[in-house]
C-alpha positions as CSV (number, residue, x, y, z in Angstrom):
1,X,0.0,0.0,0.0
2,X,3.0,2.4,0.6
3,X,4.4,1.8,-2.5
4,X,1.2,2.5,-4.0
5,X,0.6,5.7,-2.3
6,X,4.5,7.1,-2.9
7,X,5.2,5.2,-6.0
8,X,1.9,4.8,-8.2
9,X,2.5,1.2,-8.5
10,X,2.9,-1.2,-6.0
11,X,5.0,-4.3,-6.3
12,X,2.1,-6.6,-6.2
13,X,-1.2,-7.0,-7.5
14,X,-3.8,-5.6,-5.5
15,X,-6.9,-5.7,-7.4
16,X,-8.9,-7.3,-4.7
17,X,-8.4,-4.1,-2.5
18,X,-8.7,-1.2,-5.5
19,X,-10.7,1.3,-5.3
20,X,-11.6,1.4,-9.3
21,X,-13.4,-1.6,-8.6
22,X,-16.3,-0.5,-8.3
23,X,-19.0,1.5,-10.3
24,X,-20.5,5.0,-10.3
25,X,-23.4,3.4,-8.7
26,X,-21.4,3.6,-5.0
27,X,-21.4,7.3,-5.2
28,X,-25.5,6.2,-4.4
29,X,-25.9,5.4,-0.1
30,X,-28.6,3.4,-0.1
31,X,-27.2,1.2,-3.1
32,X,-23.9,0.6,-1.3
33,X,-25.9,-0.3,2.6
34,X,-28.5,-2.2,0.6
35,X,-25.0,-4.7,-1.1
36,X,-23.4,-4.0,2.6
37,X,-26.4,-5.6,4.6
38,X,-26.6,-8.1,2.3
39,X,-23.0,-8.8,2.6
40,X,-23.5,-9.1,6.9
41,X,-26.4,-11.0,6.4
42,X,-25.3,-13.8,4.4
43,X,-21.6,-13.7,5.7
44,X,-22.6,-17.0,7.7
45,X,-24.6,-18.7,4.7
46,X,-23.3,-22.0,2.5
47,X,-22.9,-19.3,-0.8
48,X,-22.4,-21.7,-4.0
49,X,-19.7,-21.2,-6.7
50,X,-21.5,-18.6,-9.2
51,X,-23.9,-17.3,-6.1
52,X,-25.0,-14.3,-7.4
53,X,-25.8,-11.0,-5.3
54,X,-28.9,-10.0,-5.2
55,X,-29.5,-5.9,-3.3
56,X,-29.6,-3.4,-5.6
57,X,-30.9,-5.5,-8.9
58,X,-31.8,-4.7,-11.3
59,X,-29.8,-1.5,-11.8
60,X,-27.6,-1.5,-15.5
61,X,-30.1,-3.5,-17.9
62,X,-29.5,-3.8,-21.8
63,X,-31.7,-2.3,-24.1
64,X,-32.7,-5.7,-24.9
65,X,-33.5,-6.4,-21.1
66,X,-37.3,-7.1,-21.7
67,X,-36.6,-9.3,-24.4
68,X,-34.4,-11.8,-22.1
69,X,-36.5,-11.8,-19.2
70,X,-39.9,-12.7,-21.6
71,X,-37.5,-15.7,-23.2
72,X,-36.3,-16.9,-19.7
73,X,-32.9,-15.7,-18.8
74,X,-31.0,-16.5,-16.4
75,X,-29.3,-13.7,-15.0
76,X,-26.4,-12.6,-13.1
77,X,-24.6,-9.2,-11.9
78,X,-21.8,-7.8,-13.0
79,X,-20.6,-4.2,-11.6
80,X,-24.1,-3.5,-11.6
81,X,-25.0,-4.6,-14.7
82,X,-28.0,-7.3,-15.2
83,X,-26.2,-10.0,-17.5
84,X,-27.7,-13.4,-19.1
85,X,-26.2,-16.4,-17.5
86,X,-28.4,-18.4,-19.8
87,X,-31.8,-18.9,-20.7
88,X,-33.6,-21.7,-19.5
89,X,-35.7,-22.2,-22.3
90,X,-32.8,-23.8,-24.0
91,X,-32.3,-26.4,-21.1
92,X,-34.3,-29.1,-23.1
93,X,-31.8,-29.1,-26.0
94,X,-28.7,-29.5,-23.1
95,X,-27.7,-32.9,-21.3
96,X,-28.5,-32.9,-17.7
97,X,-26.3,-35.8,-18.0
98,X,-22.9,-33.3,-17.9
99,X,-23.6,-31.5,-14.4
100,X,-20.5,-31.3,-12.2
101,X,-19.9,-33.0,-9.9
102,X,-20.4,-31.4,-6.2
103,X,-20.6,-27.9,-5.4
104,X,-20.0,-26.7,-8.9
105,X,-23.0,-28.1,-10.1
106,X,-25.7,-26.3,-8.1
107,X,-25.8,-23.0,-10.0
108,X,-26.0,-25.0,-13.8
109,X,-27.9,-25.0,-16.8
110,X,-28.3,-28.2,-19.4
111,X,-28.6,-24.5,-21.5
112,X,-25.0,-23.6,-21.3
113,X,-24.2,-26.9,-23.4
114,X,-26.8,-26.2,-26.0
115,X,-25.6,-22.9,-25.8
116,X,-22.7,-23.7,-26.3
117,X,-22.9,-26.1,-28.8
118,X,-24.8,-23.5,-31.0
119,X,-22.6,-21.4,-31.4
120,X,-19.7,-24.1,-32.7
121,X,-22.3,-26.3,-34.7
122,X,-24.6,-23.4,-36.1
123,X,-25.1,-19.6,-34.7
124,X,-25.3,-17.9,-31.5
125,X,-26.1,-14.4,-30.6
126,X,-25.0,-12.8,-27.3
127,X,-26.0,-9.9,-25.8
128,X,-22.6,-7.9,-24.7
129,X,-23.6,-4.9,-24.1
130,X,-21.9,-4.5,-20.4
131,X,-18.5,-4.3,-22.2
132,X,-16.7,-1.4,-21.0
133,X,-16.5,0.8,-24.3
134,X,-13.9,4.1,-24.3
135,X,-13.2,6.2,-27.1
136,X,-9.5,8.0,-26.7
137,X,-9.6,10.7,-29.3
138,X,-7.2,13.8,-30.2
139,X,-4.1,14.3,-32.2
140,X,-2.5,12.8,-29.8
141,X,-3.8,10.1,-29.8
142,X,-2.0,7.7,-31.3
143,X,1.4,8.3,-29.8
144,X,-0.5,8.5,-26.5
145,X,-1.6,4.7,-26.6
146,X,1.5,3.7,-28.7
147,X,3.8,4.2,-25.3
148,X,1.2,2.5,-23.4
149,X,0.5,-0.6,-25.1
150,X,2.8,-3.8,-26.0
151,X,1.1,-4.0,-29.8
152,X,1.3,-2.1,-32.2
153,X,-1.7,0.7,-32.5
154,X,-0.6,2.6,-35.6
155,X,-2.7,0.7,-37.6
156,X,-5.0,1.9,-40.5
157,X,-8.2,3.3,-40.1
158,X,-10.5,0.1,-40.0
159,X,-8.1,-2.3,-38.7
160,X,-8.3,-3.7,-34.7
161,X,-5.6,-4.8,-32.6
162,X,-5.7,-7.3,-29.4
163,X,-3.0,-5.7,-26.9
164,X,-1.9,-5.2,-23.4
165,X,-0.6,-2.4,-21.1
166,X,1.9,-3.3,-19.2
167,X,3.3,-1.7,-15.6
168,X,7.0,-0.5,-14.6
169,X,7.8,-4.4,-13.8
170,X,6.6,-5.7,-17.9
171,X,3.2,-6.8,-15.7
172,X,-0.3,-6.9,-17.4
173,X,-1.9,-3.7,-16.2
174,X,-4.5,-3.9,-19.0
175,X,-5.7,-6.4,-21.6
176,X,-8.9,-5.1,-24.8
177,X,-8.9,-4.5,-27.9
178,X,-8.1,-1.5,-29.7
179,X,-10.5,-0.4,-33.1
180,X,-8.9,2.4,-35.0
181,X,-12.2,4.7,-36.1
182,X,-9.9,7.3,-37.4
183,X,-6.9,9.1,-37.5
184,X,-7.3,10.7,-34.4
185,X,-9.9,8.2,-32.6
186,X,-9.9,5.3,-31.5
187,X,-12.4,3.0,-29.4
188,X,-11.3,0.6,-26.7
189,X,-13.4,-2.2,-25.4
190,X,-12.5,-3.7,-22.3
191,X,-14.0,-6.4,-19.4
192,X,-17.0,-5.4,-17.8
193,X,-15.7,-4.8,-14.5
194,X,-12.4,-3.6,-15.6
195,X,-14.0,-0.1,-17.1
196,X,-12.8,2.4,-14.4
197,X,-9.6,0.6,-14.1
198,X,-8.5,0.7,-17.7
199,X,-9.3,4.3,-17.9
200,X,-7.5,5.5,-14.9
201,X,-4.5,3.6,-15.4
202,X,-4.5,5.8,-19.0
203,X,-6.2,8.9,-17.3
204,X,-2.5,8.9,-15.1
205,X,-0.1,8.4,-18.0
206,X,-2.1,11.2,-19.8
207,X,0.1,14.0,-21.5
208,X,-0.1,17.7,-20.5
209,X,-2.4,19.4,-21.9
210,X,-6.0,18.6,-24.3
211,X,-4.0,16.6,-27.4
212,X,-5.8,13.8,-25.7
213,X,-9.1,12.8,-24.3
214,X,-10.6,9.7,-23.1
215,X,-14.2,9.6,-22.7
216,X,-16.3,6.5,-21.2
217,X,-19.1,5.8,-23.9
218,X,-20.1,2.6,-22.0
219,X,-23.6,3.1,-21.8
220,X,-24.0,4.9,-25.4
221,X,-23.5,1.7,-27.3
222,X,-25.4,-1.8,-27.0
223,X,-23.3,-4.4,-28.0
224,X,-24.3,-7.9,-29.5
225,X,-21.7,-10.4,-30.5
226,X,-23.2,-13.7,-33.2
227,X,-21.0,-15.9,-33.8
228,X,-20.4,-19.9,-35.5
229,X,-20.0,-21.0,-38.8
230,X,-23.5,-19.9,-40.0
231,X,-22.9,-16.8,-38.5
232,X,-22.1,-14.8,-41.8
233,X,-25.2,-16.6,-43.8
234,X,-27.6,-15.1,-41.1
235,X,-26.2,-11.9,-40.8
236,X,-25.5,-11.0,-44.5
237,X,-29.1,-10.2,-45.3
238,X,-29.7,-7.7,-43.1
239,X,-26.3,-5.1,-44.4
240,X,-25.6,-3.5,-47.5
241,X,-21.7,-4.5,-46.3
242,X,-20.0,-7.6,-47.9
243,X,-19.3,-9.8,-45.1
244,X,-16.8,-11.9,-47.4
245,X,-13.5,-12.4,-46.0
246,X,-11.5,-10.4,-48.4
247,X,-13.8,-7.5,-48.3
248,X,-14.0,-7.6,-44.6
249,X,-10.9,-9.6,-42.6
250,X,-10.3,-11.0,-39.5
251,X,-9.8,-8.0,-36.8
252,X,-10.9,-5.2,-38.9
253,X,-14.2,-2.8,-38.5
254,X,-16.6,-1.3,-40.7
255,X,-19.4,1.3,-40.4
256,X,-22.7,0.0,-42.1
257,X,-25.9,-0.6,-41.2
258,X,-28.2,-4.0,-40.0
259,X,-31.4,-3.8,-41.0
260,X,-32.4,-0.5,-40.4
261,X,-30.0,0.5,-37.4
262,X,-26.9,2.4,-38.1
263,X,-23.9,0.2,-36.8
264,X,-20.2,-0.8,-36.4
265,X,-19.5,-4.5,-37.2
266,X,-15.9,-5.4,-35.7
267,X,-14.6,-9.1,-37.3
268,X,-13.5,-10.2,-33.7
269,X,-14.2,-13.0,-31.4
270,X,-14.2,-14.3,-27.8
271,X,-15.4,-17.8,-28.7
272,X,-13.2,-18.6,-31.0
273,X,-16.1,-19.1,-34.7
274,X,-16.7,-17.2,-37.3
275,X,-18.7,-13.8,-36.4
276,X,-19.2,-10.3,-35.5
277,X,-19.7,-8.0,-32.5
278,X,-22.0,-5.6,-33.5
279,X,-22.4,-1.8,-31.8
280,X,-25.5,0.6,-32.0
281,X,-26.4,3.6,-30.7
282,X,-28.5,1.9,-27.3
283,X,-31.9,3.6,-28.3
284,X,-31.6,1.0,-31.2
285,X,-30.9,-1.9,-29.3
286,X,-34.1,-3.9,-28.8
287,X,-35.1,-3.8,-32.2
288,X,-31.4,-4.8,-33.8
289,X,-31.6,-8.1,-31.1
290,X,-34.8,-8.8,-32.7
291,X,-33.7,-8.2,-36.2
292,X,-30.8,-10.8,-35.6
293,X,-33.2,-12.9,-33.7
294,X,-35.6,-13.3,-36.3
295,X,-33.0,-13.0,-39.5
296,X,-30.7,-16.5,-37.5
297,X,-33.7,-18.5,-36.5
298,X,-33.8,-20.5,-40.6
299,X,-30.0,-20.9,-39.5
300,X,-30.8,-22.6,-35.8
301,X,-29.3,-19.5,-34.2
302,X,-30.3,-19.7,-30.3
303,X,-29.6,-16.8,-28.0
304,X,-26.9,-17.6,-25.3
305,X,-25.6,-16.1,-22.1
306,X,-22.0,-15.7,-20.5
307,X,-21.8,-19.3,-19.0
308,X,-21.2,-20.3,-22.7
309,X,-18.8,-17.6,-23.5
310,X,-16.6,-18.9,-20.7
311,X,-17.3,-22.1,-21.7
312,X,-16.1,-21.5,-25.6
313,X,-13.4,-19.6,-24.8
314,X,-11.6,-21.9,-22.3
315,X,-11.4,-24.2,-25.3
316,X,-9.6,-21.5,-27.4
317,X,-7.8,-20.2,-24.1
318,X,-8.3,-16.8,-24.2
319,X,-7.4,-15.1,-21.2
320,X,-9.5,-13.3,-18.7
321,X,-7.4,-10.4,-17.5
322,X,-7.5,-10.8,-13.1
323,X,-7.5,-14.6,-13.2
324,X,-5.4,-15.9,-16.0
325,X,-3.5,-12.7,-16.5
326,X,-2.6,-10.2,-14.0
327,X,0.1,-7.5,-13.3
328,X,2.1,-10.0,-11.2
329,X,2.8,-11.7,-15.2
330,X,4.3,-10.2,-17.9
331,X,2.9,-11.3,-21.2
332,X,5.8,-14.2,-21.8
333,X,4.4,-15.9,-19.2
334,X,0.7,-15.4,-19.5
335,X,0.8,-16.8,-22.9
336,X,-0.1,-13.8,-25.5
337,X,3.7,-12.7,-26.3
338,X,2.8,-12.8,-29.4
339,X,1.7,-9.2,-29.2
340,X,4.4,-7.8,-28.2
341,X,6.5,-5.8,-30.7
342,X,9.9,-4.9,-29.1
343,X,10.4,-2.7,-32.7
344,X,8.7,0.2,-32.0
345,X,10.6,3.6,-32.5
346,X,9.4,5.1,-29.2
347,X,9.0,2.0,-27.1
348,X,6.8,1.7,-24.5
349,X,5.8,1.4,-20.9
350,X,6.9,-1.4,-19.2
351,X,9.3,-2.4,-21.9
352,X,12.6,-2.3,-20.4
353,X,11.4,-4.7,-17.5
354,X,10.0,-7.3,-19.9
355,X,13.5,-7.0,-22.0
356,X,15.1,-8.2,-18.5
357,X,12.5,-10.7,-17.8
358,X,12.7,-11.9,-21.7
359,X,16.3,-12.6,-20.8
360,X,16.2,-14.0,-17.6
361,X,13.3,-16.6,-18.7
362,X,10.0,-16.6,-17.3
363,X,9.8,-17.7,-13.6
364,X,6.4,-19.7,-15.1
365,X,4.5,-20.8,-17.5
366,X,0.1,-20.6,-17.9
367,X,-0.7,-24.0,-18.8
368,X,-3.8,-25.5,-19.9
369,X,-4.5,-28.9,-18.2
370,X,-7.3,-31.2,-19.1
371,X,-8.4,-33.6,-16.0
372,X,-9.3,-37.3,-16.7
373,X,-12.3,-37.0,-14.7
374,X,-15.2,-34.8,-17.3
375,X,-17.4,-34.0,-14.6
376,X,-15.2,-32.6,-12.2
377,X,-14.9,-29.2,-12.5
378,X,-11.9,-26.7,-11.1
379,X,-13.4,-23.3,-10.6
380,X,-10.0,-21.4,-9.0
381,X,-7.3,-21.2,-7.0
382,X,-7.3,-25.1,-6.2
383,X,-4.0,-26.5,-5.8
384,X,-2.3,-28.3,-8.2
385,X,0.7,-30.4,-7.8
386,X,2.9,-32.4,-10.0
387,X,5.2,-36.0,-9.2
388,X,3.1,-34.8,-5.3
389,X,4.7,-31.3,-4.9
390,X,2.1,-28.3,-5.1
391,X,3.8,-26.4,-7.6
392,X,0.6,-23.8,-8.1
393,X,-3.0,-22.9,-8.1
394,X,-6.0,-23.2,-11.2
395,X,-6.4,-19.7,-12.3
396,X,-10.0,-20.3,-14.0
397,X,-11.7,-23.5,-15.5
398,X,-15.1,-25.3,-16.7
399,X,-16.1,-27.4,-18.6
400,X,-15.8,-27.6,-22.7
401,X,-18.8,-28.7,-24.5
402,X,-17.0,-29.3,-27.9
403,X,-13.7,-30.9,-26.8
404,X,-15.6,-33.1,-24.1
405,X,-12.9,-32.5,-21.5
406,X,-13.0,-30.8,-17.8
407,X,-10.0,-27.9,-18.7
408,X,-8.6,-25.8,-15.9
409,X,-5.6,-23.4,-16.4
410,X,-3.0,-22.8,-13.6
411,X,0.7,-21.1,-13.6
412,X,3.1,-24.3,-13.4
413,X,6.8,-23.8,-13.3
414,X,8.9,-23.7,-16.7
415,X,10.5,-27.0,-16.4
416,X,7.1,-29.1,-15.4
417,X,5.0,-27.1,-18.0
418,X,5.6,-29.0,-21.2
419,X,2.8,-30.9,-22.9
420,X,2.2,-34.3,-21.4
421,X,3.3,-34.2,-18.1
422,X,1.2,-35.6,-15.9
423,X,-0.6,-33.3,-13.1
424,X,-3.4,-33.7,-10.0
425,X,-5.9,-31.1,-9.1
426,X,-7.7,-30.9,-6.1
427,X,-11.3,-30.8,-6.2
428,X,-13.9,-30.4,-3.4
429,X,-11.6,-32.6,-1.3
430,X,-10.0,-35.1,-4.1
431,X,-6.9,-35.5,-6.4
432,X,-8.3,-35.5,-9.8
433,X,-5.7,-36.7,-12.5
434,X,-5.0,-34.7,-15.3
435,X,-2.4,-33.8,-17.9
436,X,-0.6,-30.3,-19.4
437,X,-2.3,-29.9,-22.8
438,X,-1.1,-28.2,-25.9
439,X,-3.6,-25.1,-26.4
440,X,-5.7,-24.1,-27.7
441,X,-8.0,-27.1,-27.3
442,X,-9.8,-26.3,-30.4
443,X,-9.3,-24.9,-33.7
444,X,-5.4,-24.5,-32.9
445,X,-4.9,-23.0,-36.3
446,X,-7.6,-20.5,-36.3
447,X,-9.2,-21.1,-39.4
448,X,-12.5,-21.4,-38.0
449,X,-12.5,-17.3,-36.9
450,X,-10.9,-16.7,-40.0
451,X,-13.2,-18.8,-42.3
């Protein structure tokens, strides 16, 4: 904490006792006694993996919030914001067959299989409108976030990049994506939760003066991400834009319109399929989610929640920035190196600490392991230990509906992190055997999101 206070930074990570934790709906009193009660009076309850609060809900809601609760959803809370877990509507079409085993199966859908399993066999559409969304804009701006992130930014107008900011010791500070809408502006979109963090953290490393400005345009925009192979056949009807792949690539953005709402289609993915996340103006919202909704239902398209997301992209291993990836690991060791560009003119922040860490060797590896037991599920921070030494903890897991495997990742030590070796995890109680697995799991060439 006195590191923090004198030096900006401190030497660990503390995210658990940050202050940018939590929304602009604390500024309210009774909000913050109503969660505060509810905290005292439960502190003594049995409170499930995936309990979800309930004081203060609903509070955020989507525009397509009436929509979800008349089809069923399941809902959770996330900084404040009503979210679909998934809908249970869908629960026929799941096996009841798959539930965990223990603990981990008590707040579980059959529907997050289907859900699943929709969005690799057919289409899915999720609503993501919770995203965190800032626009940094000024002439400025692209120098400004060119010293603070590990990718290159100075990209065309159009074009998206996947990156990380780093802190003073080459730790993850930040991890979005990064949509270029024009010269001078550019549009961030970042972790639910992770909104006020992300923009401080570039709100302190701002330059003097008004060359740059960051506004939070969270709530301006609804966001809904379809995705899966038939993802392109239902959405093509409803724009005038060619959805090809040579008129409109992986990781790139257009402005268009679907159906009759003006919108920006980004090419990217957190599942790991073929598809799009689509932003409108929110005053739009409802009636683009029943546009897509009635254009994907010839194409089996079934609306999903996040318990699929997490489900899709564990099988892909994308990262989830405060589990798998924090600022106690530098990008080496949290597995996405590969956006690192150590060739840019001016550098950036955090550089010359991952240069020393690049050359001492990472002090551990993130591994993805895949337990020989499907139904027993690792939900984080169990122990894992390898020839019966605990040599680290599960950083996030669940199960994957495609790959039919239980997959937990955990931080393993360089020399016991190579594929194959054998590994126990420790779930409610027992030593479940497993193995280190190549990743990702599925599509490892990436054809699928680039199809």
């Amino acid at each position: 904490m006195a590191e923090w206070i004198v030096d900006g930074e401190p030497s660990l990570d503390l995210w658990h006792m940050d202050i940018r934790r939590f929304g602009a709906q604390y500024r309210s009193p009774a909000y913050t006694h109503a969660r505060i009660e509810e905290t005292y009076e439960t502190y003594y309850d049995i409170r499930y993996p995936n309990h979800e609060r309930q004081a203060g809900r609903p509070l955020r809601t989507s525009p397509a919030n009436a929509w979800h609760r008349e089809h069923g959803a399941a809902f959770g809370e996330k900084s404040g914001w009503e979210r679909v877990n998934w809908y249970e509507a869908n629960s026929a079409a799941g096996d009841e067959a798959l539930r965990p085993r223990g603990w981990a199966g008590r707040h579980w859908s059959p529907a997050i299989g289907a859900e699943h399993r929709a969005a690799r066999e057919a289409v899915a559409l999720f609503d993501e409108s919770s995203f965190a969304k800032l626009e940094i804009e000024g002439e400025g701006a692209e120098s400004f976030l060119e010293i603070l992130c590990d990718n290159r930014i100075a990209r065309d107008v159009g074009r998206i990049a996947y990156t990380q900011m780093l802190n003073g010791r080459g730790g993850i500070e930040c991890d979005f994506t990064v949509a270029r809408l024009a010269e001078d502006r550019f549009q961030v979109v970042t972790g639910t939760a992770f909104g006020n963090h992300d923009r401080e953290w570039m709100r302190r490393h701002l330059p003097d003066g008004d060359e740059v400005r960051i506004h939070d345009v969270s709530s301006q925009w609804a966001c809904f991400g379809i995705w899966g192979p038939r993802a392109r056949e239902a959405l093509q009807p409803l724009t005038p834009q060619d959805l090809g792949s040579e008129a409109f690539p992986y990781m790139s953005l257009r402005e268009t319109t679907v159906g009759n709402v003006p919108a920006r289609l980004l090419r990217v993915t957190y599942v790991g399929e073929l598809g799009w996340e689509i932003y409108c103006p929110a005053e739009y919202g409802l009636g683009l989610w029943r546009e897509l909704w009635e254009a994907g239902q010839p194409h089996g398209l079934l609306a999903g929640g996040y318990r699929a997301i997490d489900s899709l992209r564990l099988e892909k291993g994308y990262r989830v920035w405060g589990a798998d990836i924090t600022p106690d690991e530098t990008p080496y060791e949290g597995g996405v190196g590969f956006c690192v560009k150590l060739d840019k003119p001016a550098g950036f922040v955090g550089e010359e600490a991952l240069l020393e860490a690049k050359e001492r060797g990472p002090r551990k590896r993130l591994c993805c392991l895949t337990l020989a037991d499907p139904r027993s599920i690792a939900l984080g921070n169990e122990p894992v230990r390898v020839g019966g030494e605990i040599v680290g903890r599960v950083t996030s897991g669940g199960y994957g509906y495609t790959v039919e495997r239980s997959i937990a990742y955990a931080y393993l030590p360089p020399e016991r992190a190579e594929p194959g070796t054998a590994v126990e995890v420790e779930i409610f109680g027992r030593w479940v055997g497993g193995e280190v697995a190549a990743e990702p799991l599925f599509d490892p060439d990436g054809e699928r999101v680039r199809a």
